[in-house]
N, C-alpha and C positions, 0 to 999 in steps of 0.2 A: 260847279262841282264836276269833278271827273275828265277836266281840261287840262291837257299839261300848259303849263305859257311861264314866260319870263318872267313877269310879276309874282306867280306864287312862288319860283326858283329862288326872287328876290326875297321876300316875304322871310322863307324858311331863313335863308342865311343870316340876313338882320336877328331874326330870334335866336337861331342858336349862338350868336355872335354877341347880340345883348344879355344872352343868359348866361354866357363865358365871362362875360365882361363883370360881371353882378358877382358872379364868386368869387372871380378874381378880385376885387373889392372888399370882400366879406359883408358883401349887402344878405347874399343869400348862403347856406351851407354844400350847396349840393346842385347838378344839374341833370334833368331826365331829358332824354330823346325821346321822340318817336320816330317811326319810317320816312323815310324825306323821298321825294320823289327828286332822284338824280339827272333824269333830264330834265326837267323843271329848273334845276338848278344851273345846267350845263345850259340849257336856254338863256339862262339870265348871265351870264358870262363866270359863274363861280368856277376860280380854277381847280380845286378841289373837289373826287371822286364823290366822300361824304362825310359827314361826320369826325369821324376821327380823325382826319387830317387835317379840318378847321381846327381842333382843341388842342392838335399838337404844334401848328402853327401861331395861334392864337398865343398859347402858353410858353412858346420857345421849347417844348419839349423833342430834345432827340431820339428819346428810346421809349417807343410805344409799340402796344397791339390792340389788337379789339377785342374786348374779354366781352363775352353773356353770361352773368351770376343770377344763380336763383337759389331755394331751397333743395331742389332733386341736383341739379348737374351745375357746373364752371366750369367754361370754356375759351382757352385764349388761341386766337388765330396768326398763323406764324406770316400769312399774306393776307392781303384786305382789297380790295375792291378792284381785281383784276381777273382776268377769265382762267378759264382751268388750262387754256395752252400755254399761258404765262407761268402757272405755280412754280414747275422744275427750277427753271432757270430763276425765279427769286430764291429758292430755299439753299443755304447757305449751314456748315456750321456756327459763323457766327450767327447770324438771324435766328438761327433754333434755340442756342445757347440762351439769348437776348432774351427771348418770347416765356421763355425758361424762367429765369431769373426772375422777369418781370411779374409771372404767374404766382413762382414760389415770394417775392416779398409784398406782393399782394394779399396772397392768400394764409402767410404769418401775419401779418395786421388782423384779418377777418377771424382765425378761427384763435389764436394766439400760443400756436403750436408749427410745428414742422408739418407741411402738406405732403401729403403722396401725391403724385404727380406722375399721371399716366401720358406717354410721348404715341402718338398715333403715325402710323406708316403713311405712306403718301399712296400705294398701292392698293389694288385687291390682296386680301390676306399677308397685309405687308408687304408684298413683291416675293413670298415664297421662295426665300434665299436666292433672288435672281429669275424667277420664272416669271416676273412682272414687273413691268417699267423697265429700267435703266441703270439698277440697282442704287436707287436714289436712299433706302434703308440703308443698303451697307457702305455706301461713301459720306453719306452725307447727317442721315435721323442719327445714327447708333454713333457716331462721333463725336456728334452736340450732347447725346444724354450722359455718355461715358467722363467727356467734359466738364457736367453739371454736376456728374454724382461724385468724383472729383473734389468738386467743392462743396459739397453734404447735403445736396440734393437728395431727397427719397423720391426716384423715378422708376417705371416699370417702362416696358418698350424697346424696342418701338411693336406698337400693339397695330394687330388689323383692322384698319378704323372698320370695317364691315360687322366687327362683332365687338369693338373697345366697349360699347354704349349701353350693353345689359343691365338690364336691373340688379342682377347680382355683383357685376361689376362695379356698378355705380357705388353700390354699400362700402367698397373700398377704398374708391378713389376722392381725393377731395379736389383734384381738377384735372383737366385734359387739354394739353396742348394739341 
């Protein structure tokens, strides 16, 4: 316990990989994760970061993100298992759009209504019309939302993720990209 090693990297991948396999099937309905330990995995030669990119491989799926759903908050991530020097250069209009969509026809299944959909800056206070980042808000978030709400999206944003996540907020929103 508390080892990282190849064999438990092995372990996780087999499981998540037989339990992809099982619904793909309709043996089972459904599949839960828990935290996988990623060098454990990269020990065991898995070419995959975690998770999400086994199911989307696994499945043949092209257009994926990594959502966290619960009771209080919904949350879909426009990047996944790469460091924070990397985000700019992945965030894209299209990518946001994507992560977009994906959210809002998720989240019409779940509640069986049109979702609000709060879009998050990539910035402190959003990048403060330019006074932070790169103005990664006004080339690139505020393009993709303008985009979605275009297509009948209900989006607010791009919001400061420093303050999106209020309680009072939350009462609003029924997910945050």
């Amino acid at each position: 316990p508390g080892t990282v090693n190849a064999s438990t990297g092995k372990a996780t991948y087999g499981y998540v990989t037989e339990a992809i396999d099982a619904c793909l099937a309709s043996q089972v309905d459904a599949v839960t994760t828990c935290p996988a330990n990623k060098e454990a995995m990269r020990c065991a030669g898995v070419p995959h970061p975690g998770h999400t990119e086994i199911f989307a491989e696994r499945t043949g799926t092209e257009k994926f993100c990594m959502a966290f759903i619960s009771e209080t908050i919904s949350c879909s991530l426009v990047t996944v298992h790469v460091g924070y020097e990397e985000v700019p250069g992945l965030l894209s209009v299209e990518r946001i759009a994507e992560v977009i969509d994906l959210t809002r026809n998720t989240h019409k299944k779940l509640l069986g209504k049109e979702p609000k959909i709060a879009v998050c800056g990539l910035n402190p206070h959003a990048g403060e019309n330019g006074l932070f980042g790169n103005g990664e808000e006004e080339r690139i978030i505020s393009p993709a939302i303008e985009k979605m709400r275009r297509e009948g999206c209900d989006l607010i944003g791009p919001l400061p993720p420093d303050t999106a996540f209020t309680e009072s907020r939350r009462q609003e929103i029924d997910a945050y990209v």
